[in-house]
N, CA, C and O atoms as CSV, one atom per row, in Angstrom:
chain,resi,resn,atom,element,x,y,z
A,1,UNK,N,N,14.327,-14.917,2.911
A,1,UNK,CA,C,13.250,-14.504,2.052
A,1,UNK,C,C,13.290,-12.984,1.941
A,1,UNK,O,O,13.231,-12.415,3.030
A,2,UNK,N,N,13.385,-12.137,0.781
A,2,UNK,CA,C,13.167,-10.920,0.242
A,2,UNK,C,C,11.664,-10.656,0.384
A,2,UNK,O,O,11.013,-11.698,0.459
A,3,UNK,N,N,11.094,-9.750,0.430
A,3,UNK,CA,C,9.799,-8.859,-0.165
A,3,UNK,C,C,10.561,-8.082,-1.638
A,3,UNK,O,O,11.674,-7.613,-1.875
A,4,UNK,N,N,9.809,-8.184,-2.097
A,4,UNK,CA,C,10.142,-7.867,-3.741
A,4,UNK,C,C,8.984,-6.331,-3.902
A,4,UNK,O,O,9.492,-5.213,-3.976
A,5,UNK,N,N,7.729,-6.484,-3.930
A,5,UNK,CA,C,6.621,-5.632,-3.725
A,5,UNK,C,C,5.030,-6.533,-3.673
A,5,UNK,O,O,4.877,-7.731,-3.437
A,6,UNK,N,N,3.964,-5.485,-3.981
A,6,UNK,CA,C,2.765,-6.236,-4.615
A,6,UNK,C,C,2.429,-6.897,-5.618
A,6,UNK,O,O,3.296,-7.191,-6.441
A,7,UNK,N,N,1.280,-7.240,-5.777
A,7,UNK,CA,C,0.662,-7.560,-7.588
A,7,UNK,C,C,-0.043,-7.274,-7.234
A,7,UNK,O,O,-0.431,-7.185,-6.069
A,8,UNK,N,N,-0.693,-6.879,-8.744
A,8,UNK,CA,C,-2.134,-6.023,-8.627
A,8,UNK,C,C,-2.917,-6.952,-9.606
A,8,UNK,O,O,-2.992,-6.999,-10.834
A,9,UNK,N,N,-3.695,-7.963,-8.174
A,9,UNK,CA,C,-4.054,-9.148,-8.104
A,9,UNK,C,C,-5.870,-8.791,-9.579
A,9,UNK,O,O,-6.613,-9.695,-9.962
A,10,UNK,N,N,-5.959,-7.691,-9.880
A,10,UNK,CA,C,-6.734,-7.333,-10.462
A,10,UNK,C,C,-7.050,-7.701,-11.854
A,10,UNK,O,O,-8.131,-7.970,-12.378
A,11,UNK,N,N,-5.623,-7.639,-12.422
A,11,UNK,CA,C,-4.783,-7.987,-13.602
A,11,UNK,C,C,-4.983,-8.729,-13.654
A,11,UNK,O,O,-5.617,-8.769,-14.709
A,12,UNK,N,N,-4.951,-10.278,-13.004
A,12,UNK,CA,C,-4.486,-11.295,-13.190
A,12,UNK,C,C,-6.000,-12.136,-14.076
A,12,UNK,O,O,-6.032,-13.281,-14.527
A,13,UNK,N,N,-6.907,-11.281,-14.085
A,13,UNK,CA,C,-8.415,-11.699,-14.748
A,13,UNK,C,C,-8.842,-13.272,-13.529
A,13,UNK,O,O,-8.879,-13.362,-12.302
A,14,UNK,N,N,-9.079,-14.211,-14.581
A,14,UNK,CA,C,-9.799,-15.193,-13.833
A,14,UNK,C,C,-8.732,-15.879,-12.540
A,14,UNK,O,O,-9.161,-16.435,-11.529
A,15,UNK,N,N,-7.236,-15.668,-12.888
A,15,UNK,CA,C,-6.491,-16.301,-11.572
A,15,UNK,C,C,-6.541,-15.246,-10.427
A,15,UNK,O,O,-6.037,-15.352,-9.309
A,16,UNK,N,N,-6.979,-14.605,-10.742
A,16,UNK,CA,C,-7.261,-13.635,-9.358
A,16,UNK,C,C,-7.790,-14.486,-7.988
A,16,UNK,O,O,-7.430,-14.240,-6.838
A,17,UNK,N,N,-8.478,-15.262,-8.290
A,17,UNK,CA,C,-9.203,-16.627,-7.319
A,17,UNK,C,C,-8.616,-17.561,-6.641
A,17,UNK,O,O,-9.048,-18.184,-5.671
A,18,UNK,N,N,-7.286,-17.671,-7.352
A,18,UNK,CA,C,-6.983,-18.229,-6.926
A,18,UNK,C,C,-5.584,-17.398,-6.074
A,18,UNK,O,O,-5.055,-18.220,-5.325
A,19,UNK,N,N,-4.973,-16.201,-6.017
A,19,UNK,CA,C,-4.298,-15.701,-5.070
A,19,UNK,C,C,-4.704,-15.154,-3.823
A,19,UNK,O,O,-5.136,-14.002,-3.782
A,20,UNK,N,N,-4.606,-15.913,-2.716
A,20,UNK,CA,C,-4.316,-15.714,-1.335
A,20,UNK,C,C,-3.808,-14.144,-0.723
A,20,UNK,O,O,-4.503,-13.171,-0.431
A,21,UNK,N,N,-2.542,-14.302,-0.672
A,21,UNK,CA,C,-1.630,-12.870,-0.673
A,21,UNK,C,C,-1.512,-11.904,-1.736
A,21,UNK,O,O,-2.037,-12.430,-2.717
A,22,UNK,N,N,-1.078,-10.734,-2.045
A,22,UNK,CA,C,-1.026,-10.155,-2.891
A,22,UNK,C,C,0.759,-9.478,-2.826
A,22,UNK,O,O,1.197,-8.643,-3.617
A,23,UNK,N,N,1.508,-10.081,-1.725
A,23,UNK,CA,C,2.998,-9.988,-1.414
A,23,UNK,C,C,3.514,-10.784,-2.265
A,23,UNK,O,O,3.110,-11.947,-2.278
A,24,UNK,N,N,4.362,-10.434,-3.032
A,24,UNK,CA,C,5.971,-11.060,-3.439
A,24,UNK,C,C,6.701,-11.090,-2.939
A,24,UNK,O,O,7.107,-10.161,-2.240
A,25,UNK,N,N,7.473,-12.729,-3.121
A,25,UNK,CA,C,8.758,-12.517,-2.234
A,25,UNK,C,C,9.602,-13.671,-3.066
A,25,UNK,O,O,9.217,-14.624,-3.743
A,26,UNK,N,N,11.016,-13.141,-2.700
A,26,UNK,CA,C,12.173,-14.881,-3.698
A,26,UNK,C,C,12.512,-15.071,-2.155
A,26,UNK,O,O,12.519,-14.265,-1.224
A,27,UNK,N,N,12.743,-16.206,-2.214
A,27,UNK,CA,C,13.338,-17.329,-1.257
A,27,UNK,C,C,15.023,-17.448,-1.562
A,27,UNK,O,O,15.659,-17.364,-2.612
A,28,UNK,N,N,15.436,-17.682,-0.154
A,28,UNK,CA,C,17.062,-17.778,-0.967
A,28,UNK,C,C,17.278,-18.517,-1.925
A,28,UNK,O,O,17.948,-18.054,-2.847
A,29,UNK,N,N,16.729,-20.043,-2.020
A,29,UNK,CA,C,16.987,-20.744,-2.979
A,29,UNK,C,C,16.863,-20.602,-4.232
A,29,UNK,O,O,17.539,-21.180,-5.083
A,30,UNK,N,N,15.697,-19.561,-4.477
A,30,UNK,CA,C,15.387,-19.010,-5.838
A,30,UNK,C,C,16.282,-17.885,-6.321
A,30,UNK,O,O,16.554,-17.462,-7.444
A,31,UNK,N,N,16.718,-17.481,-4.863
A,31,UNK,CA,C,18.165,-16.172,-5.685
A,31,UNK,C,C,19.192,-17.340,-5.587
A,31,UNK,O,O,19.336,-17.456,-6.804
A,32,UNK,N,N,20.053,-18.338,-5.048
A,32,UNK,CA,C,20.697,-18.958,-5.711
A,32,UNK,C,C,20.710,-19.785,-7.198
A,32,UNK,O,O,21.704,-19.903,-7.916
A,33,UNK,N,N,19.434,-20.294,-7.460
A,33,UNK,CA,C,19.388,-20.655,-8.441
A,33,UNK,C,C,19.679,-19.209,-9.367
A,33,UNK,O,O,20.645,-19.189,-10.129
A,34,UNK,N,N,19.109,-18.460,-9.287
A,34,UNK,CA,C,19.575,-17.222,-9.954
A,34,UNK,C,C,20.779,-17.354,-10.478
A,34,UNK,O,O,20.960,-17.906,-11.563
A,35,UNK,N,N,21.742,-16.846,-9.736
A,35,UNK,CA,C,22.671,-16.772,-9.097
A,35,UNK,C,C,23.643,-17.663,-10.064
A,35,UNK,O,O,24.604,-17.213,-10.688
A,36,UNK,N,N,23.184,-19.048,-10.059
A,36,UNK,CA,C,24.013,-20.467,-10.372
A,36,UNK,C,C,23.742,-20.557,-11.992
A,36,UNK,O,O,24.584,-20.918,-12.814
A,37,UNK,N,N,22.286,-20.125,-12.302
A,37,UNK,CA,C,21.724,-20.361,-13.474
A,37,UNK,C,C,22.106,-19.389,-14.738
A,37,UNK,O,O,22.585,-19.684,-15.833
A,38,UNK,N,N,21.630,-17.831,-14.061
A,38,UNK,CA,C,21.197,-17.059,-15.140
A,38,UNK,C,C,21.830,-16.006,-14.551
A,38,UNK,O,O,21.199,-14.983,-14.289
A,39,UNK,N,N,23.749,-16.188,-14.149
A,39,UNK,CA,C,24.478,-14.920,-13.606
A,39,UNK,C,C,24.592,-13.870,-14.101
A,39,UNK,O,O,25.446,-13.156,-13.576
A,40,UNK,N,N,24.073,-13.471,-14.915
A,40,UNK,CA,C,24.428,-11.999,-16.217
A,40,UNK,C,C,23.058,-11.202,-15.861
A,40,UNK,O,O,22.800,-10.029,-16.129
A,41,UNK,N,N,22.124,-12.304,-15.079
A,41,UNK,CA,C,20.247,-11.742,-15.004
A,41,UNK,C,C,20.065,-11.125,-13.490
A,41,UNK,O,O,18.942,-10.768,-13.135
A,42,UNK,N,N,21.152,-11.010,-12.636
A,42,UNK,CA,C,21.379,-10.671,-11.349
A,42,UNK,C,C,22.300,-10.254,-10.595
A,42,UNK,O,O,22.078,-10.059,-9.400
């Protein structure tokens, strides 16, 4: 798992309620799919 940065959970208007953390992060599986999917985007 990466840390990517924040969100600025402020923005987000009414889903603000529903975020927990305010950390980003990709999972390996999501940089492989990357990776496998959309190689020119990474």
């Amino acid at each position: 798992m990466e840390y990517i940065g924040k969100i600025d959970i402020e923005k987000l208007g009414e889903l603000k309620n529903q975020i927990i953390k305010d950390d980003v992060v990709i999972t390996e599986e999501r940089i492989r799919h990357i990776k496998d999917r959309h190689p020119r985007r990474l």
